[in-house]
ZAKE-635751 format. One line per 10 residues: number of its first residue (from 0); for each residue x, y, z of N, C-alpha, C. Coordinates in nm, 4 decimals. Last residue first. Example, Ala and Ser with C-alpha at 12.3 -4.5 7.8 and 13.67 -1.06 7.14 Angstrom:
BEGIN
1 = 1.2850/-0.2250/0.7080/1.3670/-0.1060/0.7140/1.2900/0.0030/0.7870; 1.3190/-0.5690/0.7800/1.2300/-0.4500/0.7800/1.3200/-0.3300/0.7800
***
This chain:
BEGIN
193 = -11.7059/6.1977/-18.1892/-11.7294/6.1570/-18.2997/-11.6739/6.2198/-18.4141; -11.6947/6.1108/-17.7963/-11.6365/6.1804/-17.9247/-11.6639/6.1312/-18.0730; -11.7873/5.9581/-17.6537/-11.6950/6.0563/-17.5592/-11.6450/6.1471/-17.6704; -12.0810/5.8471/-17.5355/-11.9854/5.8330/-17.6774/-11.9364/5.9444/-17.5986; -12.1560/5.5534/-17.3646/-12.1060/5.7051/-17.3675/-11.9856/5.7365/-17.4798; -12.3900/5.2954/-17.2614/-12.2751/5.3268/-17.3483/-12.2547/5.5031/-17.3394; -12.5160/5.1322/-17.0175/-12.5159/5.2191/-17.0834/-12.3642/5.2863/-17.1310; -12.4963/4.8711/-16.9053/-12.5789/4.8510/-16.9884/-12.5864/5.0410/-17.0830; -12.2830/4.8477/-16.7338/-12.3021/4.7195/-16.8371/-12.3999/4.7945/-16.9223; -12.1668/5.1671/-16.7911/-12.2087/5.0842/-16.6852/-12.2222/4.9740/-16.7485
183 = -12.0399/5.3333/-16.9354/-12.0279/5.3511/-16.7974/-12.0723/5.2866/-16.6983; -11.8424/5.2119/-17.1998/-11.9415/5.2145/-17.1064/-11.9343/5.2572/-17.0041; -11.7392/5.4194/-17.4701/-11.6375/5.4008/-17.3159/-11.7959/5.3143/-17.2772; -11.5976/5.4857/-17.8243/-11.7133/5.4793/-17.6793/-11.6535/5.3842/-17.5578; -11.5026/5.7391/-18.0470/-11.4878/5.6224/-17.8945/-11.5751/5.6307/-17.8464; -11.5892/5.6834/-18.3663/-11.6193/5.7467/-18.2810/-11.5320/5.6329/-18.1555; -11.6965/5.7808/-18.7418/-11.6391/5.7056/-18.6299/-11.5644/5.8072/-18.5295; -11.9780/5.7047/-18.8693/-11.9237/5.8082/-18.8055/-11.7924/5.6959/-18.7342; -12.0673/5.4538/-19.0394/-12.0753/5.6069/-19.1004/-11.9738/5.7304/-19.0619; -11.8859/5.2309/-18.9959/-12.0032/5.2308/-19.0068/-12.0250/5.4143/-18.9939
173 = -11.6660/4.9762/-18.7837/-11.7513/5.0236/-18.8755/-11.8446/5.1244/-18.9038; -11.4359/5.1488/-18.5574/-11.5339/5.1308/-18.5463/-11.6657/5.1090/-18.7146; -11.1297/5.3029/-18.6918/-11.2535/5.3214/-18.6356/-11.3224/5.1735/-18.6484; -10.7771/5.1268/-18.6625/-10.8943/5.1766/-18.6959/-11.0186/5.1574/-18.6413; -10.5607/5.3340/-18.3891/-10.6336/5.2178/-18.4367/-10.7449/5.2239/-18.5328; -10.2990/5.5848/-18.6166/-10.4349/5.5617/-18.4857/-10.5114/5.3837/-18.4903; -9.9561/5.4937/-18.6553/-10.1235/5.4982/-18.7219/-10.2432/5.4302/-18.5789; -9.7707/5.7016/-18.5038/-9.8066/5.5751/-18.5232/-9.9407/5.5551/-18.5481; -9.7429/5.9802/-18.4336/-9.6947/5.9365/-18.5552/-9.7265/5.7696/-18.6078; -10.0195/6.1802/-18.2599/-9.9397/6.0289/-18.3186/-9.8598/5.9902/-18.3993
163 = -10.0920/6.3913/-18.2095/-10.0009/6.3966/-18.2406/-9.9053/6.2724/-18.2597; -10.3785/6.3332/-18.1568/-10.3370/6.3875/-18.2733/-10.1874/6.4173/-18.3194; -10.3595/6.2159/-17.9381/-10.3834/6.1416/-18.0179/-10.3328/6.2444/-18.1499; -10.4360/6.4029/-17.7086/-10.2862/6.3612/-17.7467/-10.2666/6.2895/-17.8765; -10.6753/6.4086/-17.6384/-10.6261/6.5260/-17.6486/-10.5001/6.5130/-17.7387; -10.7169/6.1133/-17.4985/-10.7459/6.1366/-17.6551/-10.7032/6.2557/-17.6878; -10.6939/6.1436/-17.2364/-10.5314/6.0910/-17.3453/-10.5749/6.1398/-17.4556; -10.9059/6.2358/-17.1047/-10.7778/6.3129/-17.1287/-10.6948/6.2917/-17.2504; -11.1185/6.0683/-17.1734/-11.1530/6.2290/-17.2126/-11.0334/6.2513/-17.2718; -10.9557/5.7664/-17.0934/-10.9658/5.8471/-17.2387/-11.0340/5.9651/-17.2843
153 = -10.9352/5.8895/-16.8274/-10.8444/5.8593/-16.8930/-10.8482/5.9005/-17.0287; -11.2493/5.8891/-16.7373/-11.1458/5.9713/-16.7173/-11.0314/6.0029/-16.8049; -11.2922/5.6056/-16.8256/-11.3672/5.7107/-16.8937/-11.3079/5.8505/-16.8227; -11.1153/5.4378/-16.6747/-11.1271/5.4152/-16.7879/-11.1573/5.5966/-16.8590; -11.2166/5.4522/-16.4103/-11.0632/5.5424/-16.4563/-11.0534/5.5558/-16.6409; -11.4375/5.3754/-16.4201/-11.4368/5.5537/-16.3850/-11.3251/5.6080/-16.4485; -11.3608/5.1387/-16.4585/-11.4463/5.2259/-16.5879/-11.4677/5.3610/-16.5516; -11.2991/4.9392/-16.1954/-11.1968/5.0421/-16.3381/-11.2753/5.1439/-16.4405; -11.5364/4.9049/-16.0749/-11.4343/4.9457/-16.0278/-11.3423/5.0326/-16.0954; -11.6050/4.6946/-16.3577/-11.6924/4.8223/-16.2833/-11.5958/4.9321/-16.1918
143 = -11.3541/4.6167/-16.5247/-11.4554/4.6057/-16.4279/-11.5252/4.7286/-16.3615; -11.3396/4.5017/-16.8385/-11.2994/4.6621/-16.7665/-11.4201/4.6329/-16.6746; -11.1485/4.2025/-16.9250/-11.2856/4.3114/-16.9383/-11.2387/4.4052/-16.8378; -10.9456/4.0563/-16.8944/-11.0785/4.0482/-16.7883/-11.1770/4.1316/-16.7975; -10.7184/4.0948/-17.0715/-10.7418/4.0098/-17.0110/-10.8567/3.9355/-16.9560; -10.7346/4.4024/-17.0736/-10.7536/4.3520/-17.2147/-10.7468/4.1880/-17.1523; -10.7045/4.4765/-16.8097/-10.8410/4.4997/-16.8684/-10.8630/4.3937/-16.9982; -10.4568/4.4375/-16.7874/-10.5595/4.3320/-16.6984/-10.6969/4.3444/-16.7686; -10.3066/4.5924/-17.0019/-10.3395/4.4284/-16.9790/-10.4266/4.3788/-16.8856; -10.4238/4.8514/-16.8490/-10.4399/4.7876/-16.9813/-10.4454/4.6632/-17.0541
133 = -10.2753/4.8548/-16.6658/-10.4247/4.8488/-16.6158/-10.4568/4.8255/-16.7335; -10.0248/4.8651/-16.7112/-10.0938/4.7710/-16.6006/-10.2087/4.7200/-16.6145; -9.9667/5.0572/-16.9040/-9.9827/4.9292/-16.9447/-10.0453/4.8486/-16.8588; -10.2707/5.3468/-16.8013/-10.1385/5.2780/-16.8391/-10.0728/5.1029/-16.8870; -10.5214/5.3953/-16.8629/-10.4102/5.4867/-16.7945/-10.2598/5.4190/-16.7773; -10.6475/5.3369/-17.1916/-10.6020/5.2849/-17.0552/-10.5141/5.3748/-17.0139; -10.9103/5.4603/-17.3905/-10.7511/5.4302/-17.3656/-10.7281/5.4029/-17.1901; -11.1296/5.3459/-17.6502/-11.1093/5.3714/-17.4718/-10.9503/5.3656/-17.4895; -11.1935/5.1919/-17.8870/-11.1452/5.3731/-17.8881/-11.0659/5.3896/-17.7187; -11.3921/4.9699/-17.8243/-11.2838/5.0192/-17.9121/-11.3239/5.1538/-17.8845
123 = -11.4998/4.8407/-17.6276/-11.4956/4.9602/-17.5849/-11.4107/4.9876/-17.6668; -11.6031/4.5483/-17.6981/-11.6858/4.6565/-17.6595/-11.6809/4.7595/-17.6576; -11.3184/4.4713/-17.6843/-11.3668/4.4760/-17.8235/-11.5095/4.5831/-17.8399; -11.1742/4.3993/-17.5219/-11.2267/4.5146/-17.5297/-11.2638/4.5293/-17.6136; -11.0963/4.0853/-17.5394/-11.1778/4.1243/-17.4843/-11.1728/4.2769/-17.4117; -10.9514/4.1527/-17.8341/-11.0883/4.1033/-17.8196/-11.1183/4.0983/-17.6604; -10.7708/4.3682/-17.9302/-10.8235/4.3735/-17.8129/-10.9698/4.3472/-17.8098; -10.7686/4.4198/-18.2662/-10.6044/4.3936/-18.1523/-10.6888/4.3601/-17.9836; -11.0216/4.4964/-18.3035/-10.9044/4.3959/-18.4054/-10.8381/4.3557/-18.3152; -11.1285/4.6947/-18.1362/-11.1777/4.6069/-18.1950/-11.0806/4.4875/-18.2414
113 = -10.8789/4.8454/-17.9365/-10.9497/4.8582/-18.1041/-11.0094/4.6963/-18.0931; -10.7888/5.0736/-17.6913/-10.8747/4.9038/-17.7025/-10.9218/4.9175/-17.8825; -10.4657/5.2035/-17.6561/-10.6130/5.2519/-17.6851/-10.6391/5.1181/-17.7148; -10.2062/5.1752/-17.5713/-10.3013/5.1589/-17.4861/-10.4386/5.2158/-17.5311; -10.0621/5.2646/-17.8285/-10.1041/5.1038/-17.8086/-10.1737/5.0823/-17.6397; -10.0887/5.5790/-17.7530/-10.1601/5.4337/-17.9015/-10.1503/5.3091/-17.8678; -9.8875/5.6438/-17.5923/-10.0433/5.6477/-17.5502/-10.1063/5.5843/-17.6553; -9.6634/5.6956/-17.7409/-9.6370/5.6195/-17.6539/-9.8002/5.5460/-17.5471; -9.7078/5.8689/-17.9123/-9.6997/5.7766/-17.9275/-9.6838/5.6483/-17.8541; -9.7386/6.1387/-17.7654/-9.8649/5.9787/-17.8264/-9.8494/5.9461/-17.8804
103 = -9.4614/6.1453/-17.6855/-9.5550/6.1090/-17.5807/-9.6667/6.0736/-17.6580; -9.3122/6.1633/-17.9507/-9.3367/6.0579/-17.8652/-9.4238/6.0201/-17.7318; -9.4455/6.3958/-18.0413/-9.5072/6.2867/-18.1178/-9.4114/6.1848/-18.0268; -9.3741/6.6042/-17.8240/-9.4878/6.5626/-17.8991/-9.5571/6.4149/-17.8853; -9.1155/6.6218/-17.9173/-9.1249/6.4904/-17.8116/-9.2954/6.4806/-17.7883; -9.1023/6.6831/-18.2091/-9.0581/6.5171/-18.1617/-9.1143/6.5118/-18.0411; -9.1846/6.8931/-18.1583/-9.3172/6.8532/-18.2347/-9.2443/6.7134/-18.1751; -9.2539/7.1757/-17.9985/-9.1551/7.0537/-17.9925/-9.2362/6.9388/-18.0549; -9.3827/7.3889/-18.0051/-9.3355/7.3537/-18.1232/-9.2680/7.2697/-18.1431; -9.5426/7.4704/-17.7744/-9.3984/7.4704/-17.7673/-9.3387/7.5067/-17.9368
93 = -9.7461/7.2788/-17.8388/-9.8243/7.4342/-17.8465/-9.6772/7.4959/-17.8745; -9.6657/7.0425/-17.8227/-9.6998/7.0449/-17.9521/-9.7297/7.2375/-17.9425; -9.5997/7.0488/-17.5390/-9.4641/7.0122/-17.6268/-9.5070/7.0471/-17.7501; -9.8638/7.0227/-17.4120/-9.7640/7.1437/-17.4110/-9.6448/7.1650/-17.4972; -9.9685/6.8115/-17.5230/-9.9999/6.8936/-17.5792/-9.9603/7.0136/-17.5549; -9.7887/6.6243/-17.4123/-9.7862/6.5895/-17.5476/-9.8312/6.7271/-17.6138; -9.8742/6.6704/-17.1233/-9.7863/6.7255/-17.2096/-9.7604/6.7223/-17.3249; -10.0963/6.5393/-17.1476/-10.1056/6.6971/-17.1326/-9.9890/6.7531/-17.1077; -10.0248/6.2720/-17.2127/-10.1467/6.3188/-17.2816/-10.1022/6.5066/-17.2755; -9.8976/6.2502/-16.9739/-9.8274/6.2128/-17.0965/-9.9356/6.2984/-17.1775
83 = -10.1130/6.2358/-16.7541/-9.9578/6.2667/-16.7331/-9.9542/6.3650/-16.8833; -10.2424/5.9929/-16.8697/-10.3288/6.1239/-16.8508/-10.2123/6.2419/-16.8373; -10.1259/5.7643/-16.9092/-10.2045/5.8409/-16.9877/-10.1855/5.9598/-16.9826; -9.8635/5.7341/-16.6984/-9.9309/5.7207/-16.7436/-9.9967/5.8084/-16.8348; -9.5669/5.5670/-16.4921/-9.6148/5.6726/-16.6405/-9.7520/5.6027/-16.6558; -9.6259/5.6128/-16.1533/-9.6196/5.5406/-16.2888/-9.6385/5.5945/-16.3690; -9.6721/5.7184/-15.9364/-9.5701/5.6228/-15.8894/-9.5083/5.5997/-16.0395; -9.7176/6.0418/-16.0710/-9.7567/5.9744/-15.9529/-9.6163/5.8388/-15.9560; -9.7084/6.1286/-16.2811/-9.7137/6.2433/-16.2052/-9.7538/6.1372/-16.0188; -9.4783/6.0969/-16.6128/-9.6072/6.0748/-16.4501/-9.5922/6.1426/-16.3853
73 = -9.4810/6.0326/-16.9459/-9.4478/6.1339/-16.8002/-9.5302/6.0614/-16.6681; -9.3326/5.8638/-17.2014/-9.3978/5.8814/-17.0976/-9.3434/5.9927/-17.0087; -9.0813/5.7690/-17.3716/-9.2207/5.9380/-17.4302/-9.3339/5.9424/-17.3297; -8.8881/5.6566/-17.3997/-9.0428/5.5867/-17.4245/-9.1184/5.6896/-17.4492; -8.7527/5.7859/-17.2013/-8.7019/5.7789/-17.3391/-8.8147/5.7269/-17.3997; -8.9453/6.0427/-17.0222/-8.8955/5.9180/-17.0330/-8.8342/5.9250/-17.1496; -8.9452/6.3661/-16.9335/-8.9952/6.3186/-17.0376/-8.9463/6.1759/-17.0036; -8.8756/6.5834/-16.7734/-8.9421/6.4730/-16.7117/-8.9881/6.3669/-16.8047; -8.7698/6.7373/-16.9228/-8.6352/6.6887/-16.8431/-8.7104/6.5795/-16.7816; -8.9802/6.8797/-17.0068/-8.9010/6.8003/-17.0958/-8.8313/6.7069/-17.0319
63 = -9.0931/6.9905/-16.7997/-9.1026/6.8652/-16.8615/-9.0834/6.7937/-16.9395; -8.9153/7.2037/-16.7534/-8.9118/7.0752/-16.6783/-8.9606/6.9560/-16.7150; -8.9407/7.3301/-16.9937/-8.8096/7.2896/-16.9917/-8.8267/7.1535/-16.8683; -9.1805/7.4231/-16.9962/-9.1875/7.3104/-17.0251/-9.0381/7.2915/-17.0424; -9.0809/7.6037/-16.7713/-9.1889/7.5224/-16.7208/-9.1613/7.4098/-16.8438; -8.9252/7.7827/-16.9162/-8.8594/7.7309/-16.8146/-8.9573/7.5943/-16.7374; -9.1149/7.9184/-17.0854/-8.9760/7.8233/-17.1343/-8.9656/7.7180/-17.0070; -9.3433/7.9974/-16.8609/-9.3605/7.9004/-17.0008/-9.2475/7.7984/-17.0535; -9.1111/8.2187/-16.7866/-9.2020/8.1471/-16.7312/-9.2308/7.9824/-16.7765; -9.0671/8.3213/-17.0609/-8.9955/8.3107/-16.9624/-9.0046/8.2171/-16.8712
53 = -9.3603/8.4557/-17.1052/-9.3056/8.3844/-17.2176/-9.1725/8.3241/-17.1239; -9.5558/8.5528/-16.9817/-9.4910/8.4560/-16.9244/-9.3772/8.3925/-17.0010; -9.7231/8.7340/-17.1526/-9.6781/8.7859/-17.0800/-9.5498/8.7164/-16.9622; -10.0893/8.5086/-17.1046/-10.0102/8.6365/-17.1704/-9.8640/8.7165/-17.0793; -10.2842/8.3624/-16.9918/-10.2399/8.4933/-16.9424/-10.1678/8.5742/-17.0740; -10.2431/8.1603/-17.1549/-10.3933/8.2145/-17.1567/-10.3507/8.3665/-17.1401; -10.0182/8.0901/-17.0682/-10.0368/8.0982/-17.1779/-10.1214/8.1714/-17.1900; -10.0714/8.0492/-16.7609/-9.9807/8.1443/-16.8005/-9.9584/8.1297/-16.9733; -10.2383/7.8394/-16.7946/-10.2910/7.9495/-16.7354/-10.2131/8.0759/-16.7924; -10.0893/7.6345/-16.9078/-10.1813/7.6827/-17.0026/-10.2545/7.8222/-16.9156
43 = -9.8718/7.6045/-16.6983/-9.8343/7.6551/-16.8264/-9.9982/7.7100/-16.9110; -10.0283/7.4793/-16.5054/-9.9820/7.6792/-16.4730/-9.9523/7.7094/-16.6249; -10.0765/7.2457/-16.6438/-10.2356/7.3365/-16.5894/-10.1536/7.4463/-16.5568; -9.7993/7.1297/-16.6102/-9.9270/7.2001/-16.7716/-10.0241/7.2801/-16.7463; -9.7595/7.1417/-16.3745/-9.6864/7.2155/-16.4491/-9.7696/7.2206/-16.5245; -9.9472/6.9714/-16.2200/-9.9802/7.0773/-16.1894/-9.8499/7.1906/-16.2771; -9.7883/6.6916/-16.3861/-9.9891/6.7611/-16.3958/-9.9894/6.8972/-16.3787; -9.5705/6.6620/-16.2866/-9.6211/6.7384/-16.4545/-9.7436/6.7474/-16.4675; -9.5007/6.8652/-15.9824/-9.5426/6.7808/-16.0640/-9.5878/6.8180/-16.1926; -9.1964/6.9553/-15.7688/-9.2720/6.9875/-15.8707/-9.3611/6.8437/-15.9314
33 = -9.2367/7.0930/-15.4740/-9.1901/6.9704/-15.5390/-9.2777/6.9591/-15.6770; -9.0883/7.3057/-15.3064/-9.1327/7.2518/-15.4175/-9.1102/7.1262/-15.4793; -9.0665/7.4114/-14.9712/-9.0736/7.3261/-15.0497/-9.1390/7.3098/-15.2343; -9.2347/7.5679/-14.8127/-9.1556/7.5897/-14.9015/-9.0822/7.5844/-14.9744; -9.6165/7.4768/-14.7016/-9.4538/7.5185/-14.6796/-9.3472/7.5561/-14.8061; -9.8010/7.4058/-14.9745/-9.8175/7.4239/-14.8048/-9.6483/7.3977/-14.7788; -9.9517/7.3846/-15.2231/-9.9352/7.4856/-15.1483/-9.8632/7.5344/-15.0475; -9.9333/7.1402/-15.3985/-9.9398/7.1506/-15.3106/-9.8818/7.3088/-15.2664; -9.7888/7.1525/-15.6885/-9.9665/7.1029/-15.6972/-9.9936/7.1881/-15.5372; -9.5474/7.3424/-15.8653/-9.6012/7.2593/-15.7705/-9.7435/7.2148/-15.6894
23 = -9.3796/7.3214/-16.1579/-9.4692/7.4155/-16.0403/-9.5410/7.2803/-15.9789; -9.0494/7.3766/-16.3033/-9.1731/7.3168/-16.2667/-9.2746/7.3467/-16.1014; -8.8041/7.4706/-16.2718/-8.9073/7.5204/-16.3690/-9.0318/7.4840/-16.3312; -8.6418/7.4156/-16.0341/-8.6206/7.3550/-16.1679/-8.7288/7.3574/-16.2828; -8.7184/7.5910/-15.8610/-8.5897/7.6092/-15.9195/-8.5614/7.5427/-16.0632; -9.1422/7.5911/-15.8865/-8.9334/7.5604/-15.8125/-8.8386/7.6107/-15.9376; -9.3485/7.8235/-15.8680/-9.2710/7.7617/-15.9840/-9.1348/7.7753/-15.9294; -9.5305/7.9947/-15.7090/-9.5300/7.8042/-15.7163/-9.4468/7.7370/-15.8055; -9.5410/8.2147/-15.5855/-9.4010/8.2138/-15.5499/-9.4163/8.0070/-15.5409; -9.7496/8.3916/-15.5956/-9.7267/8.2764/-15.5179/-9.6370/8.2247/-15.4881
13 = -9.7179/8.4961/-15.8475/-9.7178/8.5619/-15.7246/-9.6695/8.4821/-15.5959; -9.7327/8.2963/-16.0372/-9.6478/8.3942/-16.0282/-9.6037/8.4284/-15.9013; -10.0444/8.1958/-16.0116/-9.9124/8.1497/-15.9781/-9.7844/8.1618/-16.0344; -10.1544/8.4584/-15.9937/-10.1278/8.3845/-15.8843/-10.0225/8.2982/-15.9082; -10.0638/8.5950/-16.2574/-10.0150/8.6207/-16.1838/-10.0393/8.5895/-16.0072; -10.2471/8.3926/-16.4055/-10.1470/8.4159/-16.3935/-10.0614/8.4685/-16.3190; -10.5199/8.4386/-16.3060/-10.4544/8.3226/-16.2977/-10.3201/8.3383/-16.2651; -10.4986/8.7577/-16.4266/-10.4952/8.6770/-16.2725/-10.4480/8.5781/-16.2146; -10.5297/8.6727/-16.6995/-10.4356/8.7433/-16.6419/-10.4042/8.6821/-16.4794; -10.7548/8.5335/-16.6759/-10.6315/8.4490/-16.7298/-10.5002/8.5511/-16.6771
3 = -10.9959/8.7409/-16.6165/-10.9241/8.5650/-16.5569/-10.8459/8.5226/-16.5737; -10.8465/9.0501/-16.6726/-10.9268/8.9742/-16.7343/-10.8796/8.8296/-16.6101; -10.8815/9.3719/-16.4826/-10.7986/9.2355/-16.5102/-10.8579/9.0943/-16.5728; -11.0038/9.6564/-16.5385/-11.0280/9.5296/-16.4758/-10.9439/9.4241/-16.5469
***
């Protein structure tokens, strides 16, 4: 019996989802590829898991290298953002590409809210923003109800990336443990990590 990761793997193998230019493609439908760096990391860690892709793997984070910005952003939509950047940071670090790594979080640190640097996020030191846009308006107007889904989405993901910062993390939060917290609502807080 074929373990899950194997499988994985050889769907999208089989499938025939990884274009010409390494990168695999979110959408299924005709024959076309159009590759994105979301749905490239999620085949790369399948076909990691799997075993056996080594080939595969090169040629996948070869695309995202090539998708890298000079800034150390990726996207997967109109705009570099977090979440993008975040999950490659951590394909580039599994790689051994430790520089571009450490420029994609680096490039995700000054969208995290610290206490010190971001009085009005001062509530939500640790949270990272999906990108500068939404980062200045927030650090401007508080994180509106509307935004705090993306908010607490965002920083699950980006924080993955953090460890490969070369730029000193913001500091914690006073006081025994330190930790991000995100609200999810005005009145209830969510520690997302300690």
């Amino acid at each position: 019996v074929l373990g899950r990761s194997r499988v994985l793997g050889d769907v999208y193998k089989r499938q025939a989802q990884q274009g010409a230019d390494g990168g695999f493609r979110l959408y299924h439908i005709g024959t076309d590829c159009n590759s994105g760096v979301d749905a490239t990391t999620f085949a790369i860690t399948a076909l990691q898991d799997a075993g056996g892709y080594a080939a595969e793997v090169a040629d996948a984070t070869g695309y995202l290298l090539d998708e890298q910005a000079s800034n150390g952003s990726l996207n997967d939509a109109e705009a570099a953002n977090s979440n993008s950047t975040a999950l490659a940071a951590v394909i580039f670090a599994k790689a051994g590409n430790n520089a571009a790594a450490n420029k994609a979080a680096d490039w995700i640190v000054p969208l995290q809210a610290t206490a010190a640097s971001t009085p009005g996020l001062d509530d939500e030191a640790g949270a990272i923003a999906y990108g500068p846009t939404e980062f200045a308006a927030s650090k401007a107007n508080g994180i509106s109800a509307i935004q705090r889904d993306q908010w607490v989405r965002t920083s699950a993901q980006a924080a993955l990336a953090l460890n490969y910062a070369t730029q000193p993390e913001p500091e914690p939060e006073p006081g025994p443990v330190a930790s991000m917290k995100l609200k999810l609502s005005d009145s209830t807080p969510c520690l997302l990590y300690t």
